[in-house]
C-alpha positions in Angstrom: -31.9 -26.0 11.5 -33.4 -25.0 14.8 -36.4 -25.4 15.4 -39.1 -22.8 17.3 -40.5 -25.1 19.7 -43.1 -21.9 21.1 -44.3 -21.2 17.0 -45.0 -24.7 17.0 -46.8 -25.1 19.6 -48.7 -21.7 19.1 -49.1 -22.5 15.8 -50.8 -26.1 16.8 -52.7 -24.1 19.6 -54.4 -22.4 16.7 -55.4 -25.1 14.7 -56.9 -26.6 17.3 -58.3 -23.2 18.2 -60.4 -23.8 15.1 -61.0 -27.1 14.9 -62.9 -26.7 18.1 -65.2 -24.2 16.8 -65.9 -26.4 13.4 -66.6 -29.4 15.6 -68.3 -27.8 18.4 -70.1 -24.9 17.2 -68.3 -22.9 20.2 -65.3 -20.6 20.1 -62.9 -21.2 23.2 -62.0 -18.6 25.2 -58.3 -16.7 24.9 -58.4 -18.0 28.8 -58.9 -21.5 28.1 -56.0 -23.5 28.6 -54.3 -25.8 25.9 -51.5 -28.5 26.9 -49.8 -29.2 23.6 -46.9 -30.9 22.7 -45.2 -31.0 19.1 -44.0 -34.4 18.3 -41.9 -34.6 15.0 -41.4 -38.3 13.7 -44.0 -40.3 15.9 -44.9 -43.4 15.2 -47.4 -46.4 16.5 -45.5 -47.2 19.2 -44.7 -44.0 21.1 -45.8 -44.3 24.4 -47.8 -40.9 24.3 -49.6 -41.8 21.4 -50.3 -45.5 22.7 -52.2 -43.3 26.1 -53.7 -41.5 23.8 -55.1 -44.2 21.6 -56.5 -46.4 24.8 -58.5 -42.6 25.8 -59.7 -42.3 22.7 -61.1 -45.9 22.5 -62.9 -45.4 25.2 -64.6 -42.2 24.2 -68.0 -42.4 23.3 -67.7 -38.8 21.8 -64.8 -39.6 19.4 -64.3 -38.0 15.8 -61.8 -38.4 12.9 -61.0 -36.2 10.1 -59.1 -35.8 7.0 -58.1 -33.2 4.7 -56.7 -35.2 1.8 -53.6 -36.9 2.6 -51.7 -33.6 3.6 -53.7 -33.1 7.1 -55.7 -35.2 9.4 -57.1 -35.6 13.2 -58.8 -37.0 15.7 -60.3 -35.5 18.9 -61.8 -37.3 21.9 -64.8 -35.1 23.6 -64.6 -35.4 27.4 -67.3 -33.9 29.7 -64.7 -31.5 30.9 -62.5 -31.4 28.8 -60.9 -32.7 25.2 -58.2 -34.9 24.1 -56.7 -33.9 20.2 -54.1 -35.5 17.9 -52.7 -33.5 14.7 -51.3 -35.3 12.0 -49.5 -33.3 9.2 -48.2 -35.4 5.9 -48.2 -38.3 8.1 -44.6 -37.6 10.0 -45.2 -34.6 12.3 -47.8 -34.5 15.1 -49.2 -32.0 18.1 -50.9 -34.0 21.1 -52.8 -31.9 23.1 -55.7 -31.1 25.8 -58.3 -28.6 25.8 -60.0 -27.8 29.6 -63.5 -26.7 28.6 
């Protein structure tokens, strides 16, 4: 089956659309610019998620959540901007960056 790599990533885009509000308390703009990039099948030693881990680290603004075992992400707040990682049932994944 073919996949619809722009509904993914609009779908992610969305998500993440939320999930900044509920962490932030703010609603992002339409304007504001999201670079996100579906990643089916990733695992610990992808080299985008092994960037993404060492920035998160070093965050001292870094959150984790969980919605069962169905859903779950992390986000690394940045003065300027924001670093997020989408997990769904553990095998398919959206990196992404928020400018704020």
């Amino acid at each position: 089956m073919d996949v619809d790599r722009d509904r993914v990533r609009a779908a992610g885009e969305r998500i993440i659309r939320g999930l900044f509000f509920i962490e932030t308390g703010r609603a992002l703009s339409p304007a504001t610019p999201i670079r996100i990039e579906p990643k089916p099948g990733i695992t610990d030693s992808t080299p985008a998620i092994q960037q993404f881990a060492r920035m998160y680290e070093r965050c001292p603004d870094a959150r984790r959540r969980a919605i069962g075992d169905a859903f779950s992400y992390v986000v690394a707040f940045y003065p300027q901007f924001s670093i997020w990682f989408l997990l769904l049932y553990d095998h398919f994944a959206w990196l992404a960056t928020v400018q704020d």
